[in-house]
C-alpha positions, 0 to 999 in steps of 0.5 A: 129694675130687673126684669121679672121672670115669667114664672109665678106663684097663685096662693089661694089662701083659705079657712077651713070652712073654705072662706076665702082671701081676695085682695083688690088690685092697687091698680085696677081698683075692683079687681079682685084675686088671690095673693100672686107673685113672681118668683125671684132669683133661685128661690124655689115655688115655695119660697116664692109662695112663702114671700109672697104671702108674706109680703101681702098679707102679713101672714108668715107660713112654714112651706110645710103649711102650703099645699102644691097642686102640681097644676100650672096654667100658661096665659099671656101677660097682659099688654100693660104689663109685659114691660115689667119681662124680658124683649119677647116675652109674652106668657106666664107659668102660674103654679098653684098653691093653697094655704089654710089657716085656723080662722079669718083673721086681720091682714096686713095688705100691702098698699103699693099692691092692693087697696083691701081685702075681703074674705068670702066663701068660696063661690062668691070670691070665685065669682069675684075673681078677675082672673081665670086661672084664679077663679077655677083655682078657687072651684077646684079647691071647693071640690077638693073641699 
């Protein structure tokens, strides 16, 4: 396996109405979080937010429909998980991106990742969120609004 490259993507994906996506960890049942994902070979943060999304959801974007914040955060890798980077690596840069779309809609979850899904407005799925870095993504996007 190649080692993942400490450089991710969080996509909050989201109505109009600011209902928004959680999917729930496969391995930490009841952990919740928007779709996330490493960005892989030379393939741009778009690219990466586009497969992503893509291979969690079911939902195929063009880029021109995802919003880049130009926001990152920098948080240490989980001890659990840094077998999955390089010797000695021990933070992520998470770039932010938001995805709107008409409506709630059925998603194609898939199940080696998550268990479900749920769509919530948006202070409660920011409650809901396990992550800090995706819970103040989903207020920021309530004051974008």
């Amino acid at each position: 396996m190649t080692a993942k490259r400490p450089v991710s993507v969080l996509v909050v994906i989201h109505t109009p109405a600011l209902d928004v996506l959680l999917l729930e960890r496969a391995s930490h049942p009841g952990f919740w979080q928007s779709v996330t994902g490493s960005q892989e070979g030379d393939e741009s943060l778009i690219e990466t937010a586009r497969r992503e999304v893509a291979e969690e959801t079911g939902i195929a974007a063009a880029a021109a429909g995802f919003a880049d914040w130009r926001l990152s955060n920098r948080f240490e890798i989980f001890a659990e998980w840094r077998n999955r980077y390089g010797a000695g690596i021990t933070h992520n840069t998470e770039h932010v991106f938001s995805l709107c779309v008409p409506a709630k809609t059925a998603i194609r979850i898939a199940p080696d990742e998550h268990l479900g899904y749920r769509w919530l407005p948006w202070r409660e799925a920011a409650a809901a969120c396990f992550s800090w870095s995706n819970r103040d993504a989903i207020l920021m996007l309530g004051q974008r609004g």
